[in-house]
C-alpha positions in Angstrom: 26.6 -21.2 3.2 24.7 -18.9 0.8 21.6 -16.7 1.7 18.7 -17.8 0.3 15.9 -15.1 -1.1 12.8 -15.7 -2.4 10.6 -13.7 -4.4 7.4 -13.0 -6.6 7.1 -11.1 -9.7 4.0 -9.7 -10.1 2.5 -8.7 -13.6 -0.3 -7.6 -15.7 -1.1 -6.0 -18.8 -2.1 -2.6 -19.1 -5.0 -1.3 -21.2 -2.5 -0.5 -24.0 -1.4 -3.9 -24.0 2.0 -3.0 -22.3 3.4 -5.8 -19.9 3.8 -4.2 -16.8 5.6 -5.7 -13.7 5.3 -4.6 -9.5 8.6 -3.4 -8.3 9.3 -2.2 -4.7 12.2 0.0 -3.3 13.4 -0.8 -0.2 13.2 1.4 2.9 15.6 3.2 5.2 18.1 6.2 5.1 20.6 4.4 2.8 17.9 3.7 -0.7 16.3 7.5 0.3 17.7 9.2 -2.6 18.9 6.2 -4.9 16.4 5.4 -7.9 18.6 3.3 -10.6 19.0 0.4 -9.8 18.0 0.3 -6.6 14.6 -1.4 -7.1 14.0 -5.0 -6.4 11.0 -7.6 -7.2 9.7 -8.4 -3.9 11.5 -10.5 -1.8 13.2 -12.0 1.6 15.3 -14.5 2.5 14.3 -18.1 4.2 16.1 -21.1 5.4 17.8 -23.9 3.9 15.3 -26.5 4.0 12.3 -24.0 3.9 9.7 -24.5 0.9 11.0 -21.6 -1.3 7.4 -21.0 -2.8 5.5 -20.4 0.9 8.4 -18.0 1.1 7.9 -16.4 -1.7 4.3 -15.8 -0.6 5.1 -14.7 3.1 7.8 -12.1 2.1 5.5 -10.7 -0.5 2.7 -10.0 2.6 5.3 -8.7 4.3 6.7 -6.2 2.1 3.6 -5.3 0.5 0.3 -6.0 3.2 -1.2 -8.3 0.9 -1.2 -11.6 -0.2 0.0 -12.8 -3.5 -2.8 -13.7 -6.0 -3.9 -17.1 -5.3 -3.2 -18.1 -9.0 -0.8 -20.2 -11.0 2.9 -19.4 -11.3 5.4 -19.2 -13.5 8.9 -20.8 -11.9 11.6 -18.5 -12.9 14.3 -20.0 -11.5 17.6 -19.1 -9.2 19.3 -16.5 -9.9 23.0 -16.9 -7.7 24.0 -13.1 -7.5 28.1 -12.0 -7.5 27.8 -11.8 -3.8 26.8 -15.2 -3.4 23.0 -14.5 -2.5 20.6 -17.0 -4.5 17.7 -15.6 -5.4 14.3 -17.8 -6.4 11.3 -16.1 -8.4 7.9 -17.0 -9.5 5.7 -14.9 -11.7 2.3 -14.3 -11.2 -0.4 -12.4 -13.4 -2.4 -10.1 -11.3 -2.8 -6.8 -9.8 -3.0 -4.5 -6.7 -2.9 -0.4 -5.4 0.2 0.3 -5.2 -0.4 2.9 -3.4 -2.2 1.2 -0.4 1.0 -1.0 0.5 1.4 -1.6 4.2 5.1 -2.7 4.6 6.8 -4.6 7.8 9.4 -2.4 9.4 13.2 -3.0 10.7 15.0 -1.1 13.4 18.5 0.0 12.9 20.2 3.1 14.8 20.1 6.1 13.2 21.9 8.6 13.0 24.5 6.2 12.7 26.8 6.0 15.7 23.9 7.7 18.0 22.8 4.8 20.4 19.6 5.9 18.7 17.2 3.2 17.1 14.7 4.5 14.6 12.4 2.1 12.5 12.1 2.3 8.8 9.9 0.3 6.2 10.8 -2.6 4.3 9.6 -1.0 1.4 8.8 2.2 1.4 6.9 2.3 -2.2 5.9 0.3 -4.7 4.7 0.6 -8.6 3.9 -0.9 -11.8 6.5 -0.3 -14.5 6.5 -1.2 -18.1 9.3 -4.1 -18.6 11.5 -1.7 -20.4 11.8 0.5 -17.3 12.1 -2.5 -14.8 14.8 -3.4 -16.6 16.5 0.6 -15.9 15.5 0.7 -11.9 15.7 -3.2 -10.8 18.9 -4.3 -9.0 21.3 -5.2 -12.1 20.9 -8.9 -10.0 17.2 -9.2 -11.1 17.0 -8.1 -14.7 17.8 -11.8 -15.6 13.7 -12.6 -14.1 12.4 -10.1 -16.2 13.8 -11.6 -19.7 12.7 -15.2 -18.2 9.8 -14.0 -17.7 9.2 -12.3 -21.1 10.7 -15.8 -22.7 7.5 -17.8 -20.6 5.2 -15.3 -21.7 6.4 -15.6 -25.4 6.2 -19.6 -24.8 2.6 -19.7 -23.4 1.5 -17.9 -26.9 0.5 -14.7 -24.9 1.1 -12.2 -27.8 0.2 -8.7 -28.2 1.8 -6.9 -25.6 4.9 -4.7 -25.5 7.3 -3.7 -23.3 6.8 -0.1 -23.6 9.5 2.3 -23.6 11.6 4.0 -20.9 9.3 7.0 -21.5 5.8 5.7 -22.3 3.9 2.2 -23.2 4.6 2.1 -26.9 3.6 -0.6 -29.3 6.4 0.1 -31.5 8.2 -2.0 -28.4 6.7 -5.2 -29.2 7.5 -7.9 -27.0 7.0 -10.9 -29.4 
């Protein structure tokens, strides 16, 4: 049987009109140093039979301290990863401090082979990135959620943002 993830996508729009989304990088020895590709929407896995959306919601207080906005969402879908893993996502429009996350923790031993257990962060930081970044530092498993959620954006008539560029927000990036 597959794992099952569930996730939310948090965006907003910056003062420059840039469409900016909330990405988290996971915690523990083995992400420390990795940047590319490493990042991931926020997420966790749930049960077969488990209502996807309340997932969604209680993996994204868990990683981040906070609960998801209590506003509409967008339904983006399953992704099913090359490892089998299916991934669910929702997008929601609001906003938070990224710097003020309060992550839950995991054990694992460490060093490796030590009989030592040390406890790490599920996510050790999290921060808003223009889409055109996301789409460099996301797990190559998740860019798919960041076009749908562009397409929705584009089909709810929300125009005048851009997805900024890997260096700055620029509006010569327009989204629509």
């Amino acid at each position: 049987m597959s794992k099952l993830s569930a996730g939310i996508l948090l965006f907003r729009v910056s003062d420059s009109d840039v469409l900016e989304v909330l990405i988290v990088h996971p915690g523990g020895p083995f992400w420390a140093k990795k940047d590319e590709a490493a990042w991931s929407i926020p997420k966790g896995e749930y049960l077969e039979g488990e209502d996807a959306y309340q997932a969604a919601r209680r993996e994204f207080r868990e990683e981040l301290g906070t609960d998801a906005p209590p506003r509409s969402s967008i339904d983006l879908g399953e992704i099913k990863q090359s490892s089998g893993k299916r991934i669910r996502v929702w997008a929601i429009e609001g906003d938070l401090d990224s710097s003020k996350i309060e992550s839950n923790t995991f054990a694992m031993e460490w060093p490796p082979k030590s009989g030592e257990s040390a406890d790490f962060p599920e996510v050790d930081r999290a921060a808003w990135e223009p889409i055109a970044v996301a789409r460099r530092k996301v797990h190559k498993g998740q860019v798919d959620f960041l076009s749908r959620l562009t397409d929705a954006l584009r089909h709810d008539g929300r125009v005048g943002v851009s997805e900024g560029t890997d260096d700055e927000p620029s509006s010569q990036s327009s989204l629509f």
